[in-house]
Structures are given as structure tokens and as C-alpha cells.
C-alpha positions as CSV (number, residue, x, y, z in Angstrom):
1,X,-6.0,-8.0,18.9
2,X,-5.5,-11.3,20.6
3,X,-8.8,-12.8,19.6
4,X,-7.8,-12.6,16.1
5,X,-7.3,-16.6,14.6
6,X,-4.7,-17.8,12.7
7,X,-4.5,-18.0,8.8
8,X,-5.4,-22.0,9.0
9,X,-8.0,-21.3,11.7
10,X,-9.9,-18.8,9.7
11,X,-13.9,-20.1,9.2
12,X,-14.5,-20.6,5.5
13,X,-16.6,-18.5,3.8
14,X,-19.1,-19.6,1.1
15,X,-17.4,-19.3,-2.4
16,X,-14.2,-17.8,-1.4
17,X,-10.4,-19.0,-1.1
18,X,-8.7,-20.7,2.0
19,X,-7.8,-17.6,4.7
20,X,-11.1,-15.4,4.1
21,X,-10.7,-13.2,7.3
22,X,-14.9,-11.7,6.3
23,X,-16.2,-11.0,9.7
24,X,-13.6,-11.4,11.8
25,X,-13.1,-7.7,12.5
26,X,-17.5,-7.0,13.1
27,X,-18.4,-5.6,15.2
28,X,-22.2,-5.7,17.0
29,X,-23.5,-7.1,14.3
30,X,-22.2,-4.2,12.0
31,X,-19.9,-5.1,8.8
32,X,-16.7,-3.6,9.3
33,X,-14.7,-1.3,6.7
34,X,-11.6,-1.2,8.5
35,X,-9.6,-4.6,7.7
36,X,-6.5,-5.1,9.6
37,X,-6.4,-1.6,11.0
38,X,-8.4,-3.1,13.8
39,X,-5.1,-4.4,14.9
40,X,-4.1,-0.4,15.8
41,X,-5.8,-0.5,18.9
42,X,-4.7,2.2,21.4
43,X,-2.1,0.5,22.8
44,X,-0.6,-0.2,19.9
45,X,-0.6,3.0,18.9
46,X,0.8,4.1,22.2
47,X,4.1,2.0,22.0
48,X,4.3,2.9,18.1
49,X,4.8,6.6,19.8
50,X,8.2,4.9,21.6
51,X,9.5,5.2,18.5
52,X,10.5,8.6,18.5
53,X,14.0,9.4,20.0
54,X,15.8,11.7,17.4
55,X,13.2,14.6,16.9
56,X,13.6,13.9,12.4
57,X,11.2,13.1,10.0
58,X,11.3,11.4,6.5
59,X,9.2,12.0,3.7
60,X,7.9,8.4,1.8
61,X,6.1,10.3,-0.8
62,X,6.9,10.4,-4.5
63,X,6.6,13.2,-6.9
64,X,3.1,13.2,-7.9
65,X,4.5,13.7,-11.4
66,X,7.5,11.2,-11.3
67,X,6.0,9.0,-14.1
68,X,5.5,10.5,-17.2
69,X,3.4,8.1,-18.2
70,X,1.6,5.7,-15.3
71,X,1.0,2.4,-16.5
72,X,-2.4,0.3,-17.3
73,X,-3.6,3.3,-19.1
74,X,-3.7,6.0,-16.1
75,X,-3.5,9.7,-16.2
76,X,-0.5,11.5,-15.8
77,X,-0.5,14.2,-13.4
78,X,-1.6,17.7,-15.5
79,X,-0.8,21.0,-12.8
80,X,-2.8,24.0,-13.5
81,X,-2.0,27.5,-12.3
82,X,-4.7,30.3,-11.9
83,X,-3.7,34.0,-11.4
84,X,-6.4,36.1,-10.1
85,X,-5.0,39.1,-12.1
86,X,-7.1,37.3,-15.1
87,X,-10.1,37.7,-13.2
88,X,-12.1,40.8,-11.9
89,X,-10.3,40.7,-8.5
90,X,-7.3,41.8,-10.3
91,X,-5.5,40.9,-7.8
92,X,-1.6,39.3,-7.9
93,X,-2.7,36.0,-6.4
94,X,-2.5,32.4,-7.4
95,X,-4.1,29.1,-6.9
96,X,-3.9,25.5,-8.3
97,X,-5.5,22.6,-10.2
98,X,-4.6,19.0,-10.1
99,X,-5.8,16.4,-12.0
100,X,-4.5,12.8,-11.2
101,X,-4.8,9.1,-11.2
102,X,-4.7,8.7,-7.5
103,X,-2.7,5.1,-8.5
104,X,0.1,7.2,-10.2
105,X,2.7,7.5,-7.9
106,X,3.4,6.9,-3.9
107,X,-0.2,5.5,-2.9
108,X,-3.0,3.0,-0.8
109,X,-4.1,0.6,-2.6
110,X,-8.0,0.8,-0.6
111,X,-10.0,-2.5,0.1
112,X,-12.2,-2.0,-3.1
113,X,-9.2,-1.4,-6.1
114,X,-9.7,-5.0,-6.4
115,X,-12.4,-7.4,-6.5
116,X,-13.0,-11.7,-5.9
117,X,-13.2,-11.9,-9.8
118,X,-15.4,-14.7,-9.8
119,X,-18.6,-13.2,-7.3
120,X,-17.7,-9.6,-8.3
121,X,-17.2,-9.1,-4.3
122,X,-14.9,-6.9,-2.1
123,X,-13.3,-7.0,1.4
124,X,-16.3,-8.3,3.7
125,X,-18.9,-9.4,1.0
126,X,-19.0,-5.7,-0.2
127,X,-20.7,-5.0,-3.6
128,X,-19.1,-1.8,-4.3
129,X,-19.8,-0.5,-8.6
130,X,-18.5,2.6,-10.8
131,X,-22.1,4.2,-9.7
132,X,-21.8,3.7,-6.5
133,X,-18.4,4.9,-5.4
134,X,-19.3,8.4,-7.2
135,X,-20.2,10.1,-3.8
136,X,-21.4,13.6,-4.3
137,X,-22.4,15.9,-2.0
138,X,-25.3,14.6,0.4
139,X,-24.9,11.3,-1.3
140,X,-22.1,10.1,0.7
141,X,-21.5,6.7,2.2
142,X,-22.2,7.8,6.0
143,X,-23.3,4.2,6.9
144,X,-19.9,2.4,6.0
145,X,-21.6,-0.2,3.3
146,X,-18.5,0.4,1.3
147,X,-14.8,0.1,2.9
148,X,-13.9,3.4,0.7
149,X,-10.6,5.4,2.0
150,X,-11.9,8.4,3.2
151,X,-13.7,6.2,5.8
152,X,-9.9,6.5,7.8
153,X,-10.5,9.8,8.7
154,X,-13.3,8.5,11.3
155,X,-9.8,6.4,12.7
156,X,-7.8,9.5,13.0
157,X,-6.1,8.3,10.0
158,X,-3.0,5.7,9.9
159,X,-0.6,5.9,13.0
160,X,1.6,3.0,13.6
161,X,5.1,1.3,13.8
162,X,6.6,1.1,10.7
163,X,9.5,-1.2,9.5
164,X,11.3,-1.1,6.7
165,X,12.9,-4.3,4.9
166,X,16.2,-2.9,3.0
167,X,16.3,-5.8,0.4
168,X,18.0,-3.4,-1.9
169,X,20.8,-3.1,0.2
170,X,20.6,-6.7,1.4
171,X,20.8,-7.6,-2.5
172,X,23.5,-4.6,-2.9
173,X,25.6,-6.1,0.0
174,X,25.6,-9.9,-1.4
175,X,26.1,-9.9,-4.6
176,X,22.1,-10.9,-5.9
177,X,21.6,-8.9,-9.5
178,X,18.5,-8.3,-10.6
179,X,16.4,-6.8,-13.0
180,X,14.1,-4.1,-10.9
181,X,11.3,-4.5,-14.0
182,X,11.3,-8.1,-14.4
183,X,9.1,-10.6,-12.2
184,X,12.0,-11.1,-9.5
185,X,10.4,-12.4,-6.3
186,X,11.6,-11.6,-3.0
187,X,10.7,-14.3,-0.6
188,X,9.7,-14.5,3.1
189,X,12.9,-16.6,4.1
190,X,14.6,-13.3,3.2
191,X,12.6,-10.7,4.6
192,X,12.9,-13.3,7.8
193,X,16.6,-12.9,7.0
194,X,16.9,-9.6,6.7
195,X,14.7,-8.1,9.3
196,X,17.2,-10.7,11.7
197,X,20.4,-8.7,10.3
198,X,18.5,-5.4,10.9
199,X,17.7,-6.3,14.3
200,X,14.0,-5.7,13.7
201,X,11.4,-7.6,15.5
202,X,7.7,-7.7,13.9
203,X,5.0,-7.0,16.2
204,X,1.2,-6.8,15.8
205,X,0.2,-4.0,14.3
206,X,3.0,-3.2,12.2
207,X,2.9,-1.4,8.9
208,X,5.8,-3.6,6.6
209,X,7.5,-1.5,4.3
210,X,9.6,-3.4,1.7
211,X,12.8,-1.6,-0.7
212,X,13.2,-3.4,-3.9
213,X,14.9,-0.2,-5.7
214,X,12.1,0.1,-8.2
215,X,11.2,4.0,-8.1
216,X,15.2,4.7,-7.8
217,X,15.3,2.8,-11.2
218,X,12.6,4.1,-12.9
219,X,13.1,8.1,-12.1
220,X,16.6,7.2,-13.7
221,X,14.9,6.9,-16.6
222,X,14.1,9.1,-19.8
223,X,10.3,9.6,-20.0
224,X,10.3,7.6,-23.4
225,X,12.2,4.9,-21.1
226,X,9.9,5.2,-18.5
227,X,7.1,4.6,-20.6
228,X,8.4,1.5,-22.6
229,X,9.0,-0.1,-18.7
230,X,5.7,0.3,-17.6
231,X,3.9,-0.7,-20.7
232,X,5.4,-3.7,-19.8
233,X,3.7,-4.0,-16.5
234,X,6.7,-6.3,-15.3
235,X,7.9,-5.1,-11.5
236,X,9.8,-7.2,-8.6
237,X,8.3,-7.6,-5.3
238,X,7.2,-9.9,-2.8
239,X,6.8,-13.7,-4.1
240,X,3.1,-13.4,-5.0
241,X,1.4,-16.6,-3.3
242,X,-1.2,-17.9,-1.3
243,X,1.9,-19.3,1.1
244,X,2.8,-15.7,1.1
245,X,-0.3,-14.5,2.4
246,X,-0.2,-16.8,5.3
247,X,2.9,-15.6,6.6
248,X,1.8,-11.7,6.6
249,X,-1.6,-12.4,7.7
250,X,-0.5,-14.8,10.6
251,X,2.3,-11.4,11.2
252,X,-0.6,-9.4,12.4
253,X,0.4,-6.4,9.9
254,X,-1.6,-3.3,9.8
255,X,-0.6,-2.7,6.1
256,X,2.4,-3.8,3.7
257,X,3.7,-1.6,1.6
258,X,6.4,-0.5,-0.8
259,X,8.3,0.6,-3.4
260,X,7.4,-1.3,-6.5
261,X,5.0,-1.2,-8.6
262,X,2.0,-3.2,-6.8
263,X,3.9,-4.9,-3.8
264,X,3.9,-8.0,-5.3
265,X,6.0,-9.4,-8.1
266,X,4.5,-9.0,-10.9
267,X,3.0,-10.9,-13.1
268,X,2.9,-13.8,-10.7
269,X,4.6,-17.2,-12.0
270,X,3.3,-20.3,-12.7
271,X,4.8,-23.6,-10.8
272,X,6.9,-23.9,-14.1
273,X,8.3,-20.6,-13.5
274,X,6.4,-18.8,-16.8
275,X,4.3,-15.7,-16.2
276,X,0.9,-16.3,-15.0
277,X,-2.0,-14.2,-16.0
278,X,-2.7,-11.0,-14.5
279,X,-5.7,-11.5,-12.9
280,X,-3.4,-14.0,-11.0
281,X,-2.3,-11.4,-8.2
282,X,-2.2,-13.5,-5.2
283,X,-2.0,-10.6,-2.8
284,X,-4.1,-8.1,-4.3
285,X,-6.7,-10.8,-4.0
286,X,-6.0,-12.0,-0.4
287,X,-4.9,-8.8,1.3
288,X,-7.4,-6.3,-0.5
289,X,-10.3,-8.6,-0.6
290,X,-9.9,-11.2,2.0
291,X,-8.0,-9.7,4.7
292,X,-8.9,-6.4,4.3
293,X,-5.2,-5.1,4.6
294,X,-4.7,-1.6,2.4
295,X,-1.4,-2.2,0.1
296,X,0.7,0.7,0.1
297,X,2.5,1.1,-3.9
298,X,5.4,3.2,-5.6
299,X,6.6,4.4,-1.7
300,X,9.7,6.7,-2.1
301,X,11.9,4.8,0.7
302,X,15.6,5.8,-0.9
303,X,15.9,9.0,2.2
304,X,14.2,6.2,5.0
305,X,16.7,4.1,3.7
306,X,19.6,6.3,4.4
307,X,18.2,7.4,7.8
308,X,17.8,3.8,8.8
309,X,21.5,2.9,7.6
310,X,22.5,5.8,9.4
311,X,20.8,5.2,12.6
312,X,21.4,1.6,12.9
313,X,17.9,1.3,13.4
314,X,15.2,0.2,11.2
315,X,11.6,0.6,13.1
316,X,9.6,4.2,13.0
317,X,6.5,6.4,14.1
318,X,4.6,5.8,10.8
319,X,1.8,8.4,9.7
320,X,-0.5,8.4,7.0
321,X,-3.5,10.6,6.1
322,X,-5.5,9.6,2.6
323,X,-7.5,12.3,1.2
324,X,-11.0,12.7,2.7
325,X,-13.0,11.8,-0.4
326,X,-16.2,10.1,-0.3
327,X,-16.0,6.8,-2.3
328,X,-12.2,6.9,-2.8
329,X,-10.8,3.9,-4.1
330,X,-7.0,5.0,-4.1
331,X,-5.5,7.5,-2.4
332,X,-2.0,9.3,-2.5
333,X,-0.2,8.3,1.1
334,X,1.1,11.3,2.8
335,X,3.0,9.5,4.9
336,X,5.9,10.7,7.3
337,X,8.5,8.1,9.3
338,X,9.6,9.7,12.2
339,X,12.3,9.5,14.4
């Protein structure tokens, strides 16, 4: 979308931060749910198909179950079987039952996981609550008030270049240690530096997919290891900054996404360079709420990784289908990169 201003050009909005994009994307007088999907017109989508040369496919998701225990309190993943020979079918049959944080392991971040703390608002002025996103049957959300998930599946889901940003390997090829569950910020002067190396060019519409080595670190990991880590709620990322922001919004990304723990480095630091609070997330707050761009978190991105390395090329058909649940709020990825 060419009409789409610039991160300094953005109108300001009543009570909200420098770079609120609420509005840009409405359409006809409607408020729009969509964020910066809007930037996947048809054409876009069209030349995303280019990608495909080799005929192979890589799977980004995570073992549902890879955490043993999911951090800020969440659910691990409990897997039920059923055997129809224990009911009056008597048949040998099976089924199964899930029960999940959908925040747990690879997953969207949607536009209303986080809030403006201050005004209680979401992406576009949104007022979503715990009452309203419980959609039952013949309750759902059919208008679009609420920029919930499942409202992709009107989009066709999430089809789009995808590029990855090795900085594992980057750091793994220079020398640069670091502590996968600390704060350790990756910045944009080296994403710049590395998508140059990779010979990757960003284009609008582009899903960015960032390797910090996070999941490979943690399913190392005993579960009682795993569990002290994420108690800790420390996780490298990108530099978490309004500055930061700037750059992806002004980038024209569809989404970013990756495999840490929520994108960002977190908790965010301070000028001194001591941890801020947590309610300091600087890209939860501009993507999610002002931007309306979906954050993808805890990607598995070791296998596109390889691939990449191995095809000297690091740009991809990009898929992703959320579940199709009124008034979701996270959603597990099931995304593919293909070839």
C-alpha cells in the first residue's frame, strides 16, 4: 500500500504515543481489524508466490508440549486420548483432547494480547474485555468490533514473503556470546547488517522472522531447568524501543516474528542499562496496539535455518492459518516456509 505514511507522518491520536497508525488502514468509514496485513494486497501476495523454486517445505512450529512449564503462570499442554471401546460403540477407535495456553509454544501474538495500559484500549480504539472475547455459539463477533484472530480466516489466512534474519549464526560466525535468557538486545544496525550478508532485500509486505537461538536453548533443557528459566521471564530479542518501532513500521512488514520468547528483549532496559518494568514492552505496545502488526513468538526456525544455509537463500512463500475461534486472542501459527 503506497498511501500508507511514514512513522513521523502519522496523525496523532488523542491520548496515545508518537506513531499511532489508528485509522490508517479504514476503510468506508468502517474500523478495520486487520492492522498491517492490509499491506498483503494481491499483488503482493502474487510475487510472495515467486518464491517457490525447489518444490520443499519447512515446518516453523514447535512442539505444542515443548515447555514443561510456560511462563507467566500458563498452562501446560495436557493430551487426552479417548478409545471408543470404553463406550457403547465398542468399537477399536480413538480420538483426542487438548487443552492449552494458546501462548505456550510457536504462536501469534493477536492485536488484543495487549492493551494501551493507561485508556485500557487496543489496536484501533478497540475496547475488547474477558466477557466479551468469550464468543459462543450465535454470540460471535460477525461485525469485526474486535480485531480477534479468527477474523483472518475472512483473509484467507496469512500468505506472504517471509525472511529470516540468522542472528544466531551471524553471532555464531563472529565471535558475540551471549546469554539466550538474559535481556540481550539485537539491534537494527545488525539485522540491517545481516540481511546485507544474506543478500536479502526487505519489501513491503514482508513477514520478518528473527533467530536468536532461544527455543534451541531451552528444549536443551531439563524440565526443572526449563522451568527455573522461564520463571525468570528474562529472553533476548530485538532492542525493545520506540526507535525500534520506527524502523519496522517505516519497513512496511506484515508481521515480525521469532523465536524468543516475545520478540522483543525482554524486560526492556532503562537509559542506564538496568531492567525496566514489565509493562515497559515497547513493541508489544506499538506493534499490537498502535500498528496493529500480529507478533509471531517461540517460532521453531533451527530446520529454516538449515534450509536457508543450505540454499544460499534466505526469502520464502510464508503460510499461516490461526485457529478459527471466535474471540481468539492467541493462536498457535501453523505456519509452513516453502521453497
Amino acid at each position: 500500500m503506497t498511501d500508507v505514511p511514514n512513522f513521523e507522518d502519522l496523525p496523532e491520536v488523542e491520548g496515545m504515543p508518537k506513531g499511532c497508525a489508528w485509522g490508517v488502514f479504514d476503510k468506508e468509514g468502517k474500523k478495520d481489524v486487520y492492522g498491517t496485513l492490509n499491506h498483503l494486497t494481491p499483488g503482493v501476495v502474487k510475487s510472495a508466490y515467486s518464491e517457490l523454486k525447489e518444490g520443499v517445505s519447512v515446518s516453523l512450529n514447535w512442539p505444542l508440549g515443548a515447555i514443561s512449564t510456560p511462563g507467566f503462570g500458563r498452562t501446560p499442554l495436557k493430551h487426552k486420548i479417548l478409545s471408543f471401546m470404553d463406550t457403547p460403540a465398542k468399537v477399536h477407535s480413538f480420538d483426542d483432547e487438548l487443552e492449552f495456553n494458546t501462548q505456550s509454544s510457536s504462536q501469534w501474538d493477536g492485536l488484543c494480547h495487549y492493551l494501551h495500559q493507561a485508556s485500557v484500549r487496543g489496536y484501533n480504539g478497540s475496547r475488547p474485555t474477558k466477557e466479551g472475547l468469550v464468543q459462543d455459539y450465535g454470540n460471535e463477533d460477525h461485525e469485526q468490533k474486535i480485531p480477534t484472530l479468527n477474523h483472518w480466516h475472512k483473509r484467507g489466512g496469512l500468505v506472504a514473503r517471509g525472511v529470516l534474519i540468522d542472528y544466531k549464526a551471524y553471532a555464531d560466525e563472529n565471535g558475540i556470546e551471549y546469554d539466550p535468557f538474559s535481556n540481550h538486545e539485537i539491534t537494527t544496525d545488525v539485522i540491517e547488517a545481516i540481511a546485507k550478508r544474506q543478500g536479502v532485500q526487505f519489501k513491503p509486505g514482508d513477514v520478518l522472522l528473527i533467530r536468536s537461538g532461544f527455543t534451541e536453548a531451552l528444549e536443551d533443557l531439563s524440565g526443572a531447568e526449563q522451568k527455573l528459566k522461564m520463571a525468570s521471564h528474562h529472553s533476548c530479542g530485538i532492542q525493545s524501543s520506540p526507535d525500534v518501532a520506527k524502523w519496522i513500521w517505516n519497513h512496511r512488514f506484515a508481521a515480525a516474528a521469532g523465536d524468543a520468547l516475545g520478540l522483543e528483549a525482554m524486560p526492556s532496559k532503562k537509559p542506564d542499562g538496568s531492567d525496566a518494568a514489565f509493562d515497559q514492552v515497547h513493541l508489544h505496545l506499538h506493534l499490537l496496539v498502535l500498528f496493529g502488526m500480529p507478533i509471531g513468538e517461540l517460532w521453531d526456525l533451527k530446520a529454516l535455518s538449515q534450509k536457508c544455509k543450505e540454499l544460499g537463500k534466505y526469502s520464502f512463500l510464508l503460510t499461516s492459518v490461526p485457529l478459527n475461534v471466535p474471540g481468539l486472542v492467541a493462536s498457535p501459527v501453523n505456519a509452513l516456509a516453502l521453497f
